[in-house]
C-alpha positions in Angstrom: 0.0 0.0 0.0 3.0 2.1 1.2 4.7 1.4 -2.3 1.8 2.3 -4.4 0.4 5.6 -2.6 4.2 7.3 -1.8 4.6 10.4 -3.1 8.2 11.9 -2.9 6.8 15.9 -3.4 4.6 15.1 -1.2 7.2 14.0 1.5 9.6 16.4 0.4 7.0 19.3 1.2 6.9 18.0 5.0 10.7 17.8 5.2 11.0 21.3 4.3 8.9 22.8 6.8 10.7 24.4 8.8 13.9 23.4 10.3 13.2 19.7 8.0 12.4 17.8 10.8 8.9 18.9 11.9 6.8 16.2 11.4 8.9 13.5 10.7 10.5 13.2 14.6 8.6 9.7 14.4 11.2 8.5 11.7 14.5 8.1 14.0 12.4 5.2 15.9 11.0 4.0 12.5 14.3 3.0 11.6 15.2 0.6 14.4 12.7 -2.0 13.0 14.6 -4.0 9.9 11.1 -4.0 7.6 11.2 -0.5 7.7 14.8 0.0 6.8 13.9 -2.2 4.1 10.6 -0.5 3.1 13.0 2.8 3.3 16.2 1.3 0.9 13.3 0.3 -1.9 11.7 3.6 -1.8 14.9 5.4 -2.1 15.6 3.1 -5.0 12.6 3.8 -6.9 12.9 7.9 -5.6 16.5 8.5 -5.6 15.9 12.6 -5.7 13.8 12.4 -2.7 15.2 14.6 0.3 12.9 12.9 3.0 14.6 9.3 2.1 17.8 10.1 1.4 17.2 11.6 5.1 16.1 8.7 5.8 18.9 6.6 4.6 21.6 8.8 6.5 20.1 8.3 9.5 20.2 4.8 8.6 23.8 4.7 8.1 24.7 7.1 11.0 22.9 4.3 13.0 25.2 1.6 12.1 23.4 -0.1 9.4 25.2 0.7 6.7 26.0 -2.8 6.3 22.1 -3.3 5.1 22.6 -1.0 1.8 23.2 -3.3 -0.8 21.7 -1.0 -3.6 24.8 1.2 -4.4 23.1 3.3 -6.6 21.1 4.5 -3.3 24.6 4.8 -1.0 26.3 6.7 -4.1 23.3 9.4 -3.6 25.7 10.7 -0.7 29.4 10.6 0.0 29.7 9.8 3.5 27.0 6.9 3.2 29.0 5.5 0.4 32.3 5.8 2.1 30.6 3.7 5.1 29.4 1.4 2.5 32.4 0.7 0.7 34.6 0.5 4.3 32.0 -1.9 5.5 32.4 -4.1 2.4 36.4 -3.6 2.5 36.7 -4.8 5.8 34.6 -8.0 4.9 36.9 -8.5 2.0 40.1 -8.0 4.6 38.8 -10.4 6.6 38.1 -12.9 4.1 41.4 -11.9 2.9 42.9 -13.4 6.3 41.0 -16.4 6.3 42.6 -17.5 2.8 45.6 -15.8 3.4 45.8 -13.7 0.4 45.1 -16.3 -1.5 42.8 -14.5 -4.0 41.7 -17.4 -6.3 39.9 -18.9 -2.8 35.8 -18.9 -4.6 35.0 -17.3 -1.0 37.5 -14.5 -1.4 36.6 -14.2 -5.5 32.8 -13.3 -4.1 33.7 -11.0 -1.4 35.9 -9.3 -3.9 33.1 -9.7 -6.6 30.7 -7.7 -3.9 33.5 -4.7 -3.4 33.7 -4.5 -7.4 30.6 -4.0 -7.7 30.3 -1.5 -5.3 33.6 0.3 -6.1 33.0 -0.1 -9.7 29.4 1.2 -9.9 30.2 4.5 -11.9 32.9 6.4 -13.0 33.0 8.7 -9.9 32.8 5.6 -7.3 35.5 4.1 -9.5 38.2 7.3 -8.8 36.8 7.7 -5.4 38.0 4.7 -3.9 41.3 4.7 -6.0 42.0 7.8 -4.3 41.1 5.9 -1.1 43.1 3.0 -1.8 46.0 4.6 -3.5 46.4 7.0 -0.9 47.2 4.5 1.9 48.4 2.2 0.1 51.6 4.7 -1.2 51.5 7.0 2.4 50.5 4.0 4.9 53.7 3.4 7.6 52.2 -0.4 7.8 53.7 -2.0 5.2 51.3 -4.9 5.4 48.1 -2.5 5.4 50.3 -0.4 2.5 50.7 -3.7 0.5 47.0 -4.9 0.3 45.3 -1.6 -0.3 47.9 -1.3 -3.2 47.0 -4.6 -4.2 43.5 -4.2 -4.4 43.7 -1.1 -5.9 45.3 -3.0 -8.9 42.6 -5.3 -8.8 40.0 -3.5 -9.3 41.8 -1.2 -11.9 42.1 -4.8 -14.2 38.2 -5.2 -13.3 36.7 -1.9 -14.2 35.1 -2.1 -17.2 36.2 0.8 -19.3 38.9 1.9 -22.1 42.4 1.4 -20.7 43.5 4.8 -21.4 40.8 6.1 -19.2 41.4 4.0 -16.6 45.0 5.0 -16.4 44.2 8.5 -17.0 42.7 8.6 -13.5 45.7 6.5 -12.0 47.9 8.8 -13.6 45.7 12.1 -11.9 46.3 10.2 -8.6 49.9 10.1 -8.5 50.4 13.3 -9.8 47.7 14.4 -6.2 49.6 11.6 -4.3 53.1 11.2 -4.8 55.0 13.6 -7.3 54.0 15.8 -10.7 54.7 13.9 -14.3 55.9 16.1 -17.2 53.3 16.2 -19.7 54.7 14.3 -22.5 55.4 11.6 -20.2 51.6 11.4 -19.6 51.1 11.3 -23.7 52.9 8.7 -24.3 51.7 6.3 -21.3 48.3 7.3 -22.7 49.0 6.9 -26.4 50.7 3.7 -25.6 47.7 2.6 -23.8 45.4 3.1 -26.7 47.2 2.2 -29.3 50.2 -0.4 -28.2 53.9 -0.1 -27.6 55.8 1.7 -29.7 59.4 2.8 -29.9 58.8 6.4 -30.2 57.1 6.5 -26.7 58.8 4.0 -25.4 62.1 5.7 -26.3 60.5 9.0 -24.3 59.9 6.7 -21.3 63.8 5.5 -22.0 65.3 8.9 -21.9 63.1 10.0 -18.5 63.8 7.1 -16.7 67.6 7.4 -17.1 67.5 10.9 -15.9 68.9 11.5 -12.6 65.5 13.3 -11.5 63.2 10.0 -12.8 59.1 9.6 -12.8 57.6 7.8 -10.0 58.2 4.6 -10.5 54.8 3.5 -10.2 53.8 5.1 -13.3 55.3 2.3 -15.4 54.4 -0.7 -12.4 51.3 -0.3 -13.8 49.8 -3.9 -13.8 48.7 -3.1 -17.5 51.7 -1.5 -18.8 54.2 -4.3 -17.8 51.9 -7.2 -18.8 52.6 -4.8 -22.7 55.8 -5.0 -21.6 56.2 -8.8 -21.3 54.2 -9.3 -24.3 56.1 -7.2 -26.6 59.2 -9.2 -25.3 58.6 -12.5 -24.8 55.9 -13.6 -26.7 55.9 -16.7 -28.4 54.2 -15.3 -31.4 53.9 -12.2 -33.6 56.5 -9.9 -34.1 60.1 -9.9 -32.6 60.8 -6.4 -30.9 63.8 -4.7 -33.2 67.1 -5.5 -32.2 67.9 -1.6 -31.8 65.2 -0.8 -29.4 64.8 -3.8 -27.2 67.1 -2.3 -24.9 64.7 0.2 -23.8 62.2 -2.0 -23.3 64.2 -4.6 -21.2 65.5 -1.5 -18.8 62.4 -0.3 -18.4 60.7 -3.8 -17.6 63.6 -4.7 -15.4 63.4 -0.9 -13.7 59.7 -1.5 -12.8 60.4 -5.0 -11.3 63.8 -3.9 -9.3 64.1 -0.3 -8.2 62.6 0.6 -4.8 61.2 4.1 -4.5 60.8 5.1 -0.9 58.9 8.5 -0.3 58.7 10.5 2.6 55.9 13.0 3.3 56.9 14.6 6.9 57.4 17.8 4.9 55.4 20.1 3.0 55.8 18.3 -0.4 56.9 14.5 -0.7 60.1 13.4 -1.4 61.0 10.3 -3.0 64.2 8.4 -3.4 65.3 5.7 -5.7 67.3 2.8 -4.7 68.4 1.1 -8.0 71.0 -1.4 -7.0 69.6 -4.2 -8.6 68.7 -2.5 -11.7 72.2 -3.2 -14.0 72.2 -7.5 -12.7 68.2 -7.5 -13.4 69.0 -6.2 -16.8 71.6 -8.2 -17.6 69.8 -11.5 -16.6 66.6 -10.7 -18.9 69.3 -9.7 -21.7 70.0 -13.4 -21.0 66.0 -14.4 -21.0 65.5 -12.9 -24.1 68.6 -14.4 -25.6 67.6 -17.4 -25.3 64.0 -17.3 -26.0 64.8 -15.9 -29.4 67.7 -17.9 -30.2 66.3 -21.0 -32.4 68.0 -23.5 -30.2 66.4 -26.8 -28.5 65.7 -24.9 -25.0 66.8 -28.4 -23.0 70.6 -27.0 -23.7 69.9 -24.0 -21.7 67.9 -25.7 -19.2 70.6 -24.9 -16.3 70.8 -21.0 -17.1 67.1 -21.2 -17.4 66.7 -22.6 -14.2 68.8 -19.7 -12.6 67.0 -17.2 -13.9 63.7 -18.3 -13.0 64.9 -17.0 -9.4 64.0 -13.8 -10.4 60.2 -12.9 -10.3 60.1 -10.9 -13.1 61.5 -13.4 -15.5 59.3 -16.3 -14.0 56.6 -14.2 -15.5 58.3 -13.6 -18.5 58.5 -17.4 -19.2 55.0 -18.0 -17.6 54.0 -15.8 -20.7 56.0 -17.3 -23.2 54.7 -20.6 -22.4 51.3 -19.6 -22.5 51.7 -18.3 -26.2 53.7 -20.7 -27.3 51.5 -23.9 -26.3 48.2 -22.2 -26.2 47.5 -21.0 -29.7 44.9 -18.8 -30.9 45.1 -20.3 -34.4 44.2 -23.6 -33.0 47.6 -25.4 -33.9 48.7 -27.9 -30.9 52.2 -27.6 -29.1 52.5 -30.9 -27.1 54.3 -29.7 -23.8 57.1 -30.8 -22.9 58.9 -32.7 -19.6 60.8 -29.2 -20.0 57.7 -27.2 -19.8 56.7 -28.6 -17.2 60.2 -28.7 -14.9 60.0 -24.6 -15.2 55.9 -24.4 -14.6 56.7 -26.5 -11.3 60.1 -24.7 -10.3 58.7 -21.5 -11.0 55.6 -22.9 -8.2 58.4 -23.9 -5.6 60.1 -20.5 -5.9 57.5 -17.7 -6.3 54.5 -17.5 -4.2 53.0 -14.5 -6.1 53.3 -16.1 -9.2 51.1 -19.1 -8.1 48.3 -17.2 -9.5 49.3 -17.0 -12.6 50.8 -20.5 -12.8 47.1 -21.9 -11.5 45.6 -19.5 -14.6 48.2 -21.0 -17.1 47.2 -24.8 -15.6 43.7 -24.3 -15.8 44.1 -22.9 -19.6 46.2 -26.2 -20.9 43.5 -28.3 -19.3 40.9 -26.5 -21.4 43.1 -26.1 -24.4 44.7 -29.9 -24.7 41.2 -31.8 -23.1 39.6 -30.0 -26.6 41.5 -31.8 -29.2 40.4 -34.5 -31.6 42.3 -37.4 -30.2 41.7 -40.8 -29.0 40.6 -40.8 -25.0 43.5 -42.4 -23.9 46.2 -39.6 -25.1 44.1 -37.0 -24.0 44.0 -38.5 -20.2 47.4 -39.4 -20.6 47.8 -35.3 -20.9 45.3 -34.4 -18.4 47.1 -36.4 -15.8 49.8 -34.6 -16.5 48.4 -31.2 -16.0 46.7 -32.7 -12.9 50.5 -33.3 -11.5 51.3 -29.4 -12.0 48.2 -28.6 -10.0 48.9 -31.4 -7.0 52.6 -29.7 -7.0 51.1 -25.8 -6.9 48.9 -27.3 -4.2 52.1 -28.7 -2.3 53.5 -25.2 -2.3 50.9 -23.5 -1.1 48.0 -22.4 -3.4 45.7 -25.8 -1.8 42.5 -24.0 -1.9 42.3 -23.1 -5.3 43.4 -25.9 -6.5 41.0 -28.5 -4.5 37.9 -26.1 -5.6 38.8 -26.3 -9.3 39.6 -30.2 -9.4 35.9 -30.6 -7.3 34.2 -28.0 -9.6 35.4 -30.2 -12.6 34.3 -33.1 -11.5 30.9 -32.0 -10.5 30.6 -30.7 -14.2 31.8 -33.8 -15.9 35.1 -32.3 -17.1 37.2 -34.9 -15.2 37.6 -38.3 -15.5 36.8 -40.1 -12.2 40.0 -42.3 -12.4 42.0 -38.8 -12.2 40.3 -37.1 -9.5 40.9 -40.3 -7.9 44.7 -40.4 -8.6 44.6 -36.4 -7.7 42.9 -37.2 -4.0 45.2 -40.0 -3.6 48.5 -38.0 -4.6 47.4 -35.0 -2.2 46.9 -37.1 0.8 50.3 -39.3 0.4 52.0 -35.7 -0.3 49.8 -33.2 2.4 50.5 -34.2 6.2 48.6 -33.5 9.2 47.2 -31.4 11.1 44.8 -30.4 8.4 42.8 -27.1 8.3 39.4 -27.0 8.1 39.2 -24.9 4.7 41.8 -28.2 3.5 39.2 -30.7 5.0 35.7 -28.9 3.9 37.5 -28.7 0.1 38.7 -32.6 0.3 36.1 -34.0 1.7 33.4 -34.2 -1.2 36.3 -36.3 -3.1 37.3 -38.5 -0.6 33.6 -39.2 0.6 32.2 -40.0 -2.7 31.8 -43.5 -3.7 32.3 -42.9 -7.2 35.4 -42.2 -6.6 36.6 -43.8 -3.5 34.9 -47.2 -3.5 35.8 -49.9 -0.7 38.7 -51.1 -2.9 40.2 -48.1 -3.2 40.2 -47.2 0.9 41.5 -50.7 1.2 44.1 -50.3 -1.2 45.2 -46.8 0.6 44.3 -46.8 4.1 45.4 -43.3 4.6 41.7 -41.8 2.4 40.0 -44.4 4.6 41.9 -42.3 7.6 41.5 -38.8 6.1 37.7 -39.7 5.8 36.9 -41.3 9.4 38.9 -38.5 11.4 37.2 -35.5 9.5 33.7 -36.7 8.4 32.4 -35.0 11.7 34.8 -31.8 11.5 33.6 -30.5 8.2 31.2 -28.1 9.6 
C-alpha cells in the first residue's frame, strides 16, 4: 500500500517545513525495525531525488546499518554513506582476505571481492573515489602490510573496471600526480597513447630517456599492472612480431626498472620526497638480456635448461617465461604444441620458488587443461595429458595455493570435465604428499572427493588406508 500511494513531493514538502524535521521526529524510531529500513532502501531506489529518504537513509547509516545497503546506486546518492558502505564491504573483503591468506583465487575471497567490485566499480565517480582511497594509503600508509593490500587491491579493481584502458589509467595517472610527485606532460602522452594504441618505440624511447635521468618519474607510473603485462608481451611472446634489435634495450630496462628499483617516499614535509634505490637495476638487466637471448635464439631450449633454471629466481622473469609458455602452447590459431617434460620442470620450479606467481601458474594450468582436453584425439592420449596437467596442479597445491586448486579439481568433477580415475589419482597424490594437522578450509575442500563413492569405492580405501583415515577422522569436523 506504502509502495503504491508514496509520493516523494509530497514527503519532500513536509521535510521542508521548517527546520526539515517537523513532522517527521517519528522516523528516528521507525528505523530501528529492519522492515522498515527495508521499506526505506526500496523507496529510495525507486525515488532516488527524494530529500525525505535520502534523510532517511543517512540516519540509517549514521545508526550503524550501513551494512544493510546493498543497492549502491542509493549509498552513491551521498558521500559519507558511500564511504561507510564501501569500508563496511572492504573490511569484509580483509577479513576474508585473512582467512585465505591472500590467496585471491579462494571462490569465498573471489565473491567478497566480486561484492566490493561491484560497489567500487558502480560508476565512474565511485570508481576514482575509492582509488583515491586506496591509492592514498596504500603509497603513504607506515604499515607495510596495510600499504601492501590496499595497493594490491587497488590494482585489482583497476584490471576489473570495465572501461577503455587509457581512461582508466588516465585517472591513475591524476592520482599520483595528487599523491606522490607531478609527471611532465609528454610523459603522460605517451603512457596514454601507448595505452590506446600499443607499444611503440617512439614512446617507449620517451619513457627511455626520462627514466635514465637522474631526477626519474615515480616509479609506479610504469608498475602499472597493465603497462608491464605490454611490456612482457612485446618481449617474450611466443608469437607475432620480434621487438627490433635496436630498441629492445629500452624495453628490457624499463621492464627490469619496474620489477627492481625501490622508490621510498617520505611525506613529513610540506611536499613528498621520493628516493630511488636502483642497486639491482644493472644484474636485473643483464639476466633478462640473458632471457631474451635465449627465447629468441632457435635453439632446443633443453641446452639452456641450467641457465634457465637460474633465472627463473628472479620474479620478473618467472613471469616472462609463464608468458612465453602460455603463447607458445596455447595457440589462438588452434595449432597444438604438445608440452614438454621441460615445460613442465620450469611451470613446477617457477611454483616452488615464487609464491605470487602461483596465480598466474594456476591461470596457465587451468588454460592447458581446457586447451589440450579440446583436441580431436583418441581418449586415452588425451587423459594421458590431463594427468599430467593434474600433477602441475597437485605440486602448486604442495607449495601453497591448496585451496584453489582442490575447488577447481571438485568444480570439474561436478561438471563432468574430469575423468573419475583422475580425481581419484589427484585425492590420492594429495593425501600421500599433504601431512597432518589439516585445516578446516583443506578438510571442507577434500572431503566431497574423498567421501564419494564414485570415486573412493571400498577397494580403493583398502588399497590406501590413509583416504579411509582422512575420511573417518574429518567426516564429523567439516562443519
Amino acid at each position: 500500500m506504502i509502495k503504491k500511494q508514496f509520493s516523494p513531493d509530497a514527503a519532500d514538502k513536509i521535510f521542508e517545513n521548517d527546520d526539515g524535521t517537523e513532522g517527521i521526529d517519528w522516523l528516528p524510531e521507525l528505523i530501528c525495525h529492519r522492515s522498515w529500513r527495508r521499506l526505506i532502501y526500496e523507496l529510495a531506489e525507486h525515488f532516488p531525488n527524494c530529500l525525505m529518504l535520502n534523510f532517511a537513509v543517512k540516519l540509517i547509516s549514521d545508526a550503524g546499518f550501513q551494512h544493510e545497503i546493498s543497492n549502491v546506486n542509493t549509498a552513491a546518492q551521498q558521500l559519507d554513506i558511500f564511504s561507510r558502505v564501501f569500508l563496511s564491504t572492504l573490511e569484509q573483503l580483509l577479513e576474508e582476505w585473512k582467512n585465505c591468506l591472500g590467496d585471491c583465487q579462494v571462490l569465498a575471497y573471489r565473491r567478497h571481492f566480486a561484492e566490493l567490485k561491484r560497489v567500487a566499480c558502480h560508476s565512474e565517480q565511485t570508481f576514482m573515489y575509492t582509488q583515491m582511497l586506496l591509492n592514498n594509503v596504500g603509497w603513504k600508509c607506515k604499515n607495510q602490510k596495510q600499504s601492501e593490500i590496499c595497493s594490491s587491491l587497488a590494482q585489482q579493481l583497476r584490471l576489473a573496471f570495465e572501461g577503455k584502458k587509457e581512461d582508466i589509467e588516465g585517472v591513475h595517472i591524476g592520482i599520483i600526480q595528487s599523491c606522490i610527485d607531478k609527471i611532465p606532460l609528454h610523459i603522460i602522452q605517451a603512457m596514454q597513447t601507448m595505452f590506446a594504441k600499443g607499444l611503440n618505440p617512439a614512446d617507449i624511447t620517451q619513457l627511455y630517456q626520462a627514466y635514465s635521468n637522474p631526477n626519474p618519474p615515480p616509479v609506479v607510473l610504469i608498475r602499472d599492472p597493465f603497462f608491464t603485462e605490454m611490456l612482457i608481451d612485446g618481449l617474450f611472446s611466443a608469437v607475432g612480431a620480434k621487438i627490433h634489435l635496436e630498441h629492445r634495450p629500452k624495453y628490457i630496462f624499463l621492464l627490469s626498472y619496474s620489477s627492481c628499483v625501490i622508490e621510498t617516499i617520505n611525506s613529513d614535509g610540506i611536499l613528498p620526497k621520493r628516493k630511488q634505490n636502483k642497486l639491482e637495476l644493472n644484474s636485473t638487466k643483464e639476466k633478462m638480456q640473458q632471457l631474451v637471448d635465449i627465447l629468441y635464439s632457435y635453439e632446443d631450449l633443453l641446452l639452456s635448461l641450467e641457465q634457465l633454471l637460474e633465472l627463473i629466481k628472479l620474479p620478473v622473469l618467472s613471469a616472462a617465461i609463464l608468458h612465453y609458455l602460455r603463447t607458445f602452447l596455447i595457440r589462438e590459431d588452434g595449432v597444438l604444441t604438445e608440452p614438454i617434460p621441460l615445460h613442465y620442470v620450469l611451470i613446477d620450479k617457477i611454483a616452488e620458488k615464487h609464491f605470487n606467481l602461483h596465480e598466474r601458474v594456476f591461470k596457465l594450468l587451468c588454460a592447458l587443461y581446457d586447451h589440450l582436453s579440446g583436441q580431436n584425439e583418441v581418449a586415452e592420449i588425451i587423459m594421458e595429458r590431463q594427468r599430467q596437467i593434474v600433477d602441475r596442479f597437485v605440486n602448486l597445491l604442495f607449495f601453497g595455493m591448496a585451496i584453489p586448486v582442490l575447488e577447481k579439481i571438485v568444480g570439474m568433477f561436478k561438471s563432468g570435465y574430469i575423468d573419475v580415475s583422475l580425481v581419484r589419482y589427484f585425492g590420492i597424490e594429495v593425501l600421500e604428499l599433504v601431512e597432518q594437522p589439516y585445516s578446516s578450509q583443506f578438510i571442507s575442500a577434500l572431503l566431497p572427493i574423498v567421501t564419494n563413492r564414485e570415486v573412493f569405492d571400498r577397494a580403493t580405501f583398502e588399497k590406501h588406508p590413509i583416504a579411509k583415515e582422512f575420511m573417518l577422522l574429518n567426516c564429523g569436523n567439516s562443519k
